[in-house]
DRENPA-3360 file (N, C-alpha, C; in nm, 2 decimals, always signed):
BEGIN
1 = XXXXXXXX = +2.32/-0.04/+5.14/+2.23/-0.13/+5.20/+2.08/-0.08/+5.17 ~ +1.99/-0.17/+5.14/+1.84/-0.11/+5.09/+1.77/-0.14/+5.21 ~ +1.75/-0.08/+5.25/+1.61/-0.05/+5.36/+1.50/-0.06/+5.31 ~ +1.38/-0.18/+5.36/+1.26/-0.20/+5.29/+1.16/-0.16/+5.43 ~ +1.05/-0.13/+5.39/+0.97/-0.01/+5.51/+0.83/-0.11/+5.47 ~ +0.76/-0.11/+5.55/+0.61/-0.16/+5.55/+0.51/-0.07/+5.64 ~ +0.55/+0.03/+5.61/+0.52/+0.13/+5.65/+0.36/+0.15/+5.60 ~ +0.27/+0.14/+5.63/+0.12/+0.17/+5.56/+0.10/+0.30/+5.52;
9 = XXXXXXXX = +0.17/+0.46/+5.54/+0.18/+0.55/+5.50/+0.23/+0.56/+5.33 ~ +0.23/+0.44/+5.28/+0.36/+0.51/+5.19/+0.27/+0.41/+5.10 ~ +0.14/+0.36/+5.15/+0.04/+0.26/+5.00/-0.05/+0.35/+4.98 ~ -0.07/+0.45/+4.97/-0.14/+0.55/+4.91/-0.03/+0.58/+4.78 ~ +0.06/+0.61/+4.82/+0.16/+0.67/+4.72/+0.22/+0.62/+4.61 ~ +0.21/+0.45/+4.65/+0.27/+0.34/+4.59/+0.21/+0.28/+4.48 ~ +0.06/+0.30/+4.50/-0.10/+0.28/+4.42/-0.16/+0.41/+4.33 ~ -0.10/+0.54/+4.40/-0.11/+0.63/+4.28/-0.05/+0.64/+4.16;
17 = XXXXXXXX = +0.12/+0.58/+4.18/+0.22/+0.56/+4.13/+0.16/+0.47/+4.03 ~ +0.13/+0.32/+4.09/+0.13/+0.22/+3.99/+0.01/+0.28/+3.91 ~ -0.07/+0.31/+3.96/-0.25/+0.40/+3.84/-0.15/+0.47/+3.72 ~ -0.08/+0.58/+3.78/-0.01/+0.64/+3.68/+0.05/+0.61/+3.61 ~ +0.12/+0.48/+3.63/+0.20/+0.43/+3.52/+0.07/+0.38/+3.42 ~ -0.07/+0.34/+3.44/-0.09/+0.25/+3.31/-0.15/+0.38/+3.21 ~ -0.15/+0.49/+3.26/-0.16/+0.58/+3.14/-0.11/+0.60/+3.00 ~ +0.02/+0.58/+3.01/+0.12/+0.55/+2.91/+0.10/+0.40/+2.82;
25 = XXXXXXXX = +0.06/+0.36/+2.88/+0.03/+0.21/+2.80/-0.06/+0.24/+2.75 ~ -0.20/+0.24/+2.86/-0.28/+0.26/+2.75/-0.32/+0.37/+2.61 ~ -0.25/+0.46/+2.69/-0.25/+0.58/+2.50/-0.15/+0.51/+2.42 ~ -0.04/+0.44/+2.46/+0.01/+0.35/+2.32/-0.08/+0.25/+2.27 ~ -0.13/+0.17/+2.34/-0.25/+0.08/+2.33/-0.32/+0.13/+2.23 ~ -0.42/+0.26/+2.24/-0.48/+0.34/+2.16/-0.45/+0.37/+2.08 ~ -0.32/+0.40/+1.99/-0.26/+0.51/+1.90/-0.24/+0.37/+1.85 ~ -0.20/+0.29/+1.83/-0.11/+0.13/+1.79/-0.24/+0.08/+1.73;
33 = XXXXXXXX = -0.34/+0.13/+1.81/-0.45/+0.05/+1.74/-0.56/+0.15/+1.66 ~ -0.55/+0.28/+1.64/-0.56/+0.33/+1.56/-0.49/+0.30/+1.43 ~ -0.36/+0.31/+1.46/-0.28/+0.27/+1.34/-0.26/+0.18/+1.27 ~ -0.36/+0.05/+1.35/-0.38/-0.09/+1.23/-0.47/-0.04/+1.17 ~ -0.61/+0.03/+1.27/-0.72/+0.03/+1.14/-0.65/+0.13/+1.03 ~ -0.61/+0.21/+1.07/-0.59/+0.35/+0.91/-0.47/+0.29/+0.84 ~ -0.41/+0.17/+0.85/-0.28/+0.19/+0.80/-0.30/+0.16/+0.66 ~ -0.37/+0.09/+0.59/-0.47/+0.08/+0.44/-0.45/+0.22/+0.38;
41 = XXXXXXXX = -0.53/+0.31/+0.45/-0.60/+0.43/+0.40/-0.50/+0.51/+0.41 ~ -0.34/+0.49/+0.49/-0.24/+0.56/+0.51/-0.13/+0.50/+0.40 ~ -0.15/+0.41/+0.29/-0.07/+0.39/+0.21/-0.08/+0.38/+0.09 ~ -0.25/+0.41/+0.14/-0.34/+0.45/-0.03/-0.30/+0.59/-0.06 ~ -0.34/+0.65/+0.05/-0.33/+0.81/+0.02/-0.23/+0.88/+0.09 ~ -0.08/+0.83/+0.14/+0.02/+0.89/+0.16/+0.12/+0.85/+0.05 ~ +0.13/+0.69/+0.08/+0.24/+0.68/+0.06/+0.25/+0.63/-0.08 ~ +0.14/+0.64/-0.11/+0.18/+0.61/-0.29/+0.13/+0.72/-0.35;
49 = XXXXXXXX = +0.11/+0.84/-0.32/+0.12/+0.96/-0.38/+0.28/+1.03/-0.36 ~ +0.28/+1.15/-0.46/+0.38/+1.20/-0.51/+0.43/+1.30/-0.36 ~ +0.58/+1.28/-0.30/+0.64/+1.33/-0.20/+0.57/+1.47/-0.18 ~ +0.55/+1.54/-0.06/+0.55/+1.67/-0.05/+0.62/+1.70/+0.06 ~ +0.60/+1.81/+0.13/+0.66/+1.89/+0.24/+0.53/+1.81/+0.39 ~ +0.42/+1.83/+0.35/+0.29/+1.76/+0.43/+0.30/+1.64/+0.44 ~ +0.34/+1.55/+0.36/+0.38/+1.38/+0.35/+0.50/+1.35/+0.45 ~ +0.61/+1.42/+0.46/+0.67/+1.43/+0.56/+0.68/+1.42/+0.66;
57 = XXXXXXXX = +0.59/+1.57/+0.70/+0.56/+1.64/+0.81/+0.46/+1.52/+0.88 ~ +0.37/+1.49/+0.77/+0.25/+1.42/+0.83/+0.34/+1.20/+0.93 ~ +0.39/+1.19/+0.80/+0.48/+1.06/+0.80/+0.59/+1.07/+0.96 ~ +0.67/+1.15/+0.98/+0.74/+1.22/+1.06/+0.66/+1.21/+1.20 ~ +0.53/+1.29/+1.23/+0.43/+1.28/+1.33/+0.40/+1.20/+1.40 ~ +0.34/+1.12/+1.30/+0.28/+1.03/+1.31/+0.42/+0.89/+1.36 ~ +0.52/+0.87/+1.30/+0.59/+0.73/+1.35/+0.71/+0.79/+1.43 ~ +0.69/+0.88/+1.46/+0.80/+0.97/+1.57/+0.71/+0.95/+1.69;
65 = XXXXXXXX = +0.57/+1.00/+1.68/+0.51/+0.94/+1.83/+0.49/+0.80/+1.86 ~ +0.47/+0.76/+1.80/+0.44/+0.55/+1.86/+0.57/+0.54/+1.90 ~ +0.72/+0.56/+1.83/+0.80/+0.52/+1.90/+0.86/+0.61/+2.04 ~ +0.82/+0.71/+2.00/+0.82/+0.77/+2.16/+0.74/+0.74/+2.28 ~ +0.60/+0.69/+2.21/+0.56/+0.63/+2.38/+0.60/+0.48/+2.35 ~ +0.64/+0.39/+2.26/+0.72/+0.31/+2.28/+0.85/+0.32/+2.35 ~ +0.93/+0.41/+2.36/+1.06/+0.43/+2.43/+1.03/+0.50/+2.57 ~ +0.93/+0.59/+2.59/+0.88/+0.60/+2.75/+0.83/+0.50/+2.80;
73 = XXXXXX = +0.74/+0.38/+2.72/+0.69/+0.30/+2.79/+0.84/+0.21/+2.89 ~ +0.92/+0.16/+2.77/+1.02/+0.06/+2.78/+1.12/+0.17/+2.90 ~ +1.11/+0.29/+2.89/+1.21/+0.33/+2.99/+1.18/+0.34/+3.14 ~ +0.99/+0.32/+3.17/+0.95/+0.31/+3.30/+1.00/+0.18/+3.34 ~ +1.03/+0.09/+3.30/+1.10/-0.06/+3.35/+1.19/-0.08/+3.44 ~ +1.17/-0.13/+3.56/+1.32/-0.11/+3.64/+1.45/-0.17/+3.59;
% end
């Protein structure tokens, strides 16, 4: 059985919570939109140059984080 409380003690807590969640958004927000403007300049000079170990490493970095704060964003969802 769920117990719901209107407790005024607990909207301090409830409102720090909700602040904290939009952190995560917005640095995906940011990175997402970094990566429209450079994505030109990231397929002039990555990905149509010749494979290395740095092309990788660099390629790897880079689309391993967006989809990680893409998958923390989607996993704060009730």
């Amino acid at each position: 059985m769920t117990i719901v409380s209107d407790d005024p003690a607990w909207w301090p807590v409830i409102n720090l919570d909700r602040f904290a969640s939009y952190f995560p958004v917005a640095a995906f927000v940011a990175v997402t939109y970094d990566w429209s403007l450079t994505f030109g300049q990231e397929v002039e000079l990555i990905w149509r140059q010749r494979w290395s170990l740095m092309t990788v490493l660099y390629l790897s970095v880079r689309y391993l984080g967006i989809l990680y704060a893409a998958m923390s964003i989607l996993g704060m969802s009730p």
